[in-house]
N, C-alpha and C positions, 0 to 999 in steps of 0.2 A: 667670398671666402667660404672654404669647403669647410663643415667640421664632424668632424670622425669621433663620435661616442661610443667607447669601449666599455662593456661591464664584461669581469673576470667572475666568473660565476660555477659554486659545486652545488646542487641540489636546489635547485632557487625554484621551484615551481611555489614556494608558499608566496612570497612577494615578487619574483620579475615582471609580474605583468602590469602592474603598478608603475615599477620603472620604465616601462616599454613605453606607455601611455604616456608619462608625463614627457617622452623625449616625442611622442608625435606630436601631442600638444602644441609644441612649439613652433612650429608652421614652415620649419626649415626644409632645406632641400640633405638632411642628414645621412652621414654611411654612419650605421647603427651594426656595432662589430661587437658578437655574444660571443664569448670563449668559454665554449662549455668544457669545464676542467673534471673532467670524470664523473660526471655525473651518474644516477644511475635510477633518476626519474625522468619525469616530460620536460626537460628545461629546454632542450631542444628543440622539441616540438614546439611550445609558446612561444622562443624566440623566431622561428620561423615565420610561425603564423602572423606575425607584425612585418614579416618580409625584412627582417636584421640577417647579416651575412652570419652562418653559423661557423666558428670552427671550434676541432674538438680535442681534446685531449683521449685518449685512450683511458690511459691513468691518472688519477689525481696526481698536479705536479708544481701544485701549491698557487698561490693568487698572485706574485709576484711575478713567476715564469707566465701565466696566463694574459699578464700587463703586457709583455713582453711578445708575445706570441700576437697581443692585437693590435699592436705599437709596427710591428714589423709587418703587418696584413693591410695598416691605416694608408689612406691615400688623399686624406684631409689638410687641408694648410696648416691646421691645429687641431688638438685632439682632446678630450676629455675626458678622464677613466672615474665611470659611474658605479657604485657598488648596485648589487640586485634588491637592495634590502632599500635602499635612499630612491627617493622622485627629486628632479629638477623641478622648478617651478614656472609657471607656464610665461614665457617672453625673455627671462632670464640666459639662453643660448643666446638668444639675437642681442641682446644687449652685451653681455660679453665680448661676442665678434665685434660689435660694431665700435668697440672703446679699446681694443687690441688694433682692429684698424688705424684706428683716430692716431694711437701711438706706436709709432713702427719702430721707437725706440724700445718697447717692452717687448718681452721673450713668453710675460704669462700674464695672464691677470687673476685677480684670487676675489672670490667673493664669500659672501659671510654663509653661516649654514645655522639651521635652528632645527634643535632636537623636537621628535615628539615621540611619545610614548605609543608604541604599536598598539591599538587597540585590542588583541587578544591577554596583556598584560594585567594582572591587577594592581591596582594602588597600592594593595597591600603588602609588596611584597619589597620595600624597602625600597623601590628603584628611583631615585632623585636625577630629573634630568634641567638644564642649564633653562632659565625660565626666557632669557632673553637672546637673541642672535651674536652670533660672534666669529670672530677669523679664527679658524683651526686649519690644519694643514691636512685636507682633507681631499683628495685629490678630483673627487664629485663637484668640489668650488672653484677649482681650480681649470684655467682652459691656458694650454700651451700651444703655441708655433708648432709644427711635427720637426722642423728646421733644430731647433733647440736642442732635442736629443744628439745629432750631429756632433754638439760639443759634451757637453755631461757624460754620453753613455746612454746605452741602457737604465731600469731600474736595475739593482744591484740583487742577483739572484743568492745569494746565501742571508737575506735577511731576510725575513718573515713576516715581520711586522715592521713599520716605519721605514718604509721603504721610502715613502713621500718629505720622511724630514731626510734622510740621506738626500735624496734630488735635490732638494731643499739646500743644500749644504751644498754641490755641487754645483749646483748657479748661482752662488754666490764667489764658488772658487773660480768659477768661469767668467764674471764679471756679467754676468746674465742679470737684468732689473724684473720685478716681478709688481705691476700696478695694483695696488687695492683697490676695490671698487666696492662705494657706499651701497651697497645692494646683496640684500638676501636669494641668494639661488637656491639651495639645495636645503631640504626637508630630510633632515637625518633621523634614522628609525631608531629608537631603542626598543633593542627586543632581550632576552634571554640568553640567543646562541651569538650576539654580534660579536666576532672575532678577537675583539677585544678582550671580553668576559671568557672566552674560550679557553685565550692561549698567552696567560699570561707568565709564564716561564717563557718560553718563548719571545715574548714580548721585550722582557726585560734584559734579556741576553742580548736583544739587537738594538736597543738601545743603547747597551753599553758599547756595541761595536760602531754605530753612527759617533757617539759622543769622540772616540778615540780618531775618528774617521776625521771630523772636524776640527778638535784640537792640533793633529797633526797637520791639517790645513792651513792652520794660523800658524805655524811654523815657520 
């Protein structure tokens, strides 16, 4: 089983190399697909130099379209869309494939993610992160079939943020299973600028469009 690790990335020269690592780590035979989305420092150049396939946007055209741009370049049986900020944990690829194998009934499997505090942060500065691992819908934990997309769609390019609980809601309308696995994969950064803290107007706008998204599902 092939798997295709995508990170959608603008400006990521302070942590991708972090992320590059943690995906050689893993001892896979991996296509490692950088979508540099306008950047306009080295991210380029660092993803190269780990030998990941680079493509570019010209313009910033937001993290979603960039999903999508590596989604449509992947040539992986499944695929994995890693942020620049987040590390995998090292054996965690191969154990994923190997329990998506096992079950040819599942479309995805989801494993848990544990925050840590970016080390240039300070203590002081109010930031409370989750002390223990947990499933969030975080697409870094997440490893899907490429096949899957087939029925869903795309991620849905006029949302911004939660793009992943909309998919989320589309394989469930798709009748798509999605296997948890008792295992911690992905080491989530908190930092200051995480997209989250950034763009939260934005945020909450495309929340309100998944929720209408999904009620109307259960219709």
């Amino acid at each position: 089983m092939k798997i295709s690790v995508i990170i959608p990335v603008r400006n990521g020269s302070n942590y991708l190399k972090e992320a590059l690592e943690s995906i050689a780590a893993q001892g896979l035979d991996t296509e490692t697909i950088v979508v540099d989305d306008g950047s306009v420092d080295n991210t380029a150049e660092i993803a190269a130099a780990f030998g990941a396939r680079v493509l570019r946007h010209p313009e910033s055209r937001g993290q979603v379209v960039a999903k999508n741009t590596g989604l449509a370049a992947a040539t992986g049986d499944c695929v994995l869309f890693l942020d620049h900020d987040d590390r995998i944990r090292e054996g965690a690829l191969r154990t994923m494939g190997e329990a998506l194998q096992a079950h040819p009934e599942a479309a995805a499997v989801q494993a848990k993610v544990k925050d840590f505090l970016s080390p240039e942060i300070g203590r002081m500065d109010g930031t409370v992160i989750r002390p223990d691992a947990y499933y969030g819908l975080f697409t870094g934990a997440i490893l899907i079939r490429r096949e899957a997309f087939a029925k869903t769609g795309p991620f849905p390019e006029n949302i911004h943020d939660g793009e992943i609980i909309y998919w989320h809601t589309r394989m469930e309308q798709c009748g798509l299973a999605i296997l948890k696995l008792d295992l911690v994969s992905t080491d989530r950064r908190i930092h200051n600028t995480n997209f989250g803290k950034t763009n939260k107007e934005k945020e909450y706008k495309d929340f309100a469009t998944i929720l209408r998204a999904r009620l109307k599902g259960k219709k």
